[in-house]
N, C-alpha and C positions, 0 to 999 in steps of 0.2 A: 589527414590528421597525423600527427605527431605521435607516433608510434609507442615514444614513453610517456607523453602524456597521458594517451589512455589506457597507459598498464597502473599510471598510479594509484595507489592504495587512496581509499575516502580520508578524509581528514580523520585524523585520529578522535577526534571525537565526536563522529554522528553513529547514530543508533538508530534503527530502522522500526517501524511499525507497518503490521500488512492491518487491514480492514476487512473482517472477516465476519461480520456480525451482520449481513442483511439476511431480509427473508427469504429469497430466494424463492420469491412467487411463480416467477417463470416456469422457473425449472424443478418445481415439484416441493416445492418448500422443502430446500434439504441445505444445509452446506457446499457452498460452490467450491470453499475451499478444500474442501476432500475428494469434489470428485475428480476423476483419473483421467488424465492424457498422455498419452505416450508411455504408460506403463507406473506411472506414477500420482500424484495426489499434486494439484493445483500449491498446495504448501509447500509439500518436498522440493516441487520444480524453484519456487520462489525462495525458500531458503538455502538451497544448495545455490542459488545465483548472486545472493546478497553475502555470503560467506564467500563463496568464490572471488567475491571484487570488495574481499577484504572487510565487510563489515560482519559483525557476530553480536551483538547485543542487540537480539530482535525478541520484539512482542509483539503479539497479537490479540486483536479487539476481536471478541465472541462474544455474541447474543443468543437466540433461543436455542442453536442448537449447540448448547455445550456439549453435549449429550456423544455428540458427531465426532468433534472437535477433539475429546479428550486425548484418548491414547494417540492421536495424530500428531499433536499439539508435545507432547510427552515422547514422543517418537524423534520426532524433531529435536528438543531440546530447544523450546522457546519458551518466552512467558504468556502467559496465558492472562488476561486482562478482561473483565465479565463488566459489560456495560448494561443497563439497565434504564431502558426508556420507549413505554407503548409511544405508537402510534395510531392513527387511526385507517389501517389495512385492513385491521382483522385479525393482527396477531400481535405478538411482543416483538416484533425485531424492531430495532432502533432505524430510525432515517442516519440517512448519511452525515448530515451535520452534526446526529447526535452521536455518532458512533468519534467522528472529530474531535469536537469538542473532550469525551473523553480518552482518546488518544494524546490529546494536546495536553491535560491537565495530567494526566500518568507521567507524561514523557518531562514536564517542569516537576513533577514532585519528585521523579525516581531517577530521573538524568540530566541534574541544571550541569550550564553551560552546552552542553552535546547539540549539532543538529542535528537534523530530524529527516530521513530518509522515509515520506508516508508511499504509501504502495495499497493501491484495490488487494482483496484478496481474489475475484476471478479472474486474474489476467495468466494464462498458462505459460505464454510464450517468450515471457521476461528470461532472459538471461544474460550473464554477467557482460557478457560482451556488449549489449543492452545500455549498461548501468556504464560498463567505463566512459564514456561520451558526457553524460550526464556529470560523473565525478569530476573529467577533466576539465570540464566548462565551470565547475561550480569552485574548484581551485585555483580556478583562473581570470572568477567575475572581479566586477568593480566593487570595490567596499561597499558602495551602496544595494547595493543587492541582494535581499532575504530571502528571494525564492524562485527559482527553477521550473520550468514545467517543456517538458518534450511536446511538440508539436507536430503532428502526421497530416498535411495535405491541409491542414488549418484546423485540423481538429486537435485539442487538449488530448495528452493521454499521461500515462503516469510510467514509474513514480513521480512523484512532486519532492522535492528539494528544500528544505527552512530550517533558514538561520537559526539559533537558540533566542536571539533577540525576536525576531518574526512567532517564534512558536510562545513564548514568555508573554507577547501583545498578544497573540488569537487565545491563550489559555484563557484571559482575566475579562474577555469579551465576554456577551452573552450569547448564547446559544440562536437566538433568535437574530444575529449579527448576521448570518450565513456562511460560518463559518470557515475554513479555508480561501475559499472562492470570494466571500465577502470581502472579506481582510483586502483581498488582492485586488478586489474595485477600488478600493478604499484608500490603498498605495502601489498605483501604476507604475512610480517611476522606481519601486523598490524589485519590481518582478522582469524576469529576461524570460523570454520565450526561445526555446532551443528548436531551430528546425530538423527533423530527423527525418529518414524515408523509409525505414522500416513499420510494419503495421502490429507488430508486438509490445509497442508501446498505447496502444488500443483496440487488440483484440479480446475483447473481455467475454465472458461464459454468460449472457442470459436468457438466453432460452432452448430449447433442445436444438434447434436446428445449429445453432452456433455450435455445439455439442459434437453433432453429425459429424461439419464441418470439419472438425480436429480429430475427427474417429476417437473420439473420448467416450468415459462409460461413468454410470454413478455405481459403486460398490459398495460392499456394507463397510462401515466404520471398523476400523483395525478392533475394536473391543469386541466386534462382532463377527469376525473369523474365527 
């Protein structure tokens, strides 16, 4: 790879969202995005990576544990975005589509034109070096192409990539569309698949053993030290 290709800064106008609203049934029903790897908070890691490769307009989608989330969220210096949709789990956290959906509809009300840098929030081991690869493929697709996705061994991992026009179509969808993913059955020839060989682009946190794995720890919430 072309060594300034992948120092270049994101298009100036994408603005990032992580997805931090599930329930976190695995792992103890708590915020994955707080807990700690490498000395740090699953958030910290992920937004010191997306500032790092240049982007800074990031929000995040929370659900039942706002609670968790606060001064982390506040720590950071991101927006904070409260999505609001049961499921039938057994708790209030929102399904992923729903947590989408409202990411998608934020990001056209509070950032037209921008794309859309979307990001899980359990993934720890995203960092910027990560993201350059992605940015310089995505400044460098065919016009025809809304959306981006990293690919590991043939498996999806994230971030995912979209156009402003691609995120403007899945906002005014219905939720029941399938969001993200839907979209993307829907316009194959608009989506490029990136192949990558690193496995940080889907090592995500669900359940303790993954935990282990990373010699990670769940801590109290910063409100609570």
């Amino acid at each position: 790879m072309d060594p300034q290709c992948a120092l270049l800064p994101s298009a100036p106008a994408m603005a990032a969202t992580i997805l931090a609203a599930g329930a976190g049934s695995r792992m103890g029903r708590i915020a994955k995005a707080a807990i700690h790897v490498g000395g740090r908070a699953v958030l910290e890691w992920q937004v010191s990576a997306l500032r790092d490769a240049g982007i800074h307009d990031i929000s995040v989608i929370v659900g039942p544990y706002r609670e968790q989330m606060d001064a982390l969220m506040a720590h950071c210096a991101v927006q904070a975005v409260q999505v609001q949709a049961a499921v039938h789990d057994g708790t209030d956290a929102p399904d992923l589509v729903a947590s989408q959906h409202t990411a998608l509809r934020s990001h056209v009300r509070d950032r037209p034109g921008s794309d859309l840098l979307l990001m899980l929030g359990d993934l720890p081991c995203v960092r910027s070096s990560h993201l350059h690869p992605l940015q310089c493929a995505w400044n460098a697709r065919h016009r025809d192409i809304h959306a981006l996705v990293p690919v590991v061994a043939g498996v999806r991992g994230h971030p995912v990539l979209l156009s402003w026009a691609a995120v403007a179509s899945m906002a005014v969808a219905a939720p029941g569309d399938g969001g993200v993913r839907g979209w993307m059955r829907r316009n194959p020839a608009a989506v490029q698949f990136l192949d990558v060989d690193d496995p940080a682009y889907t090592q995500d946190l669900d359940t303790p053993e993954d935990l282990q794995r990373l010699g990670g720890s769940i801590t109290p919430p910063l409100s609570q030290r």
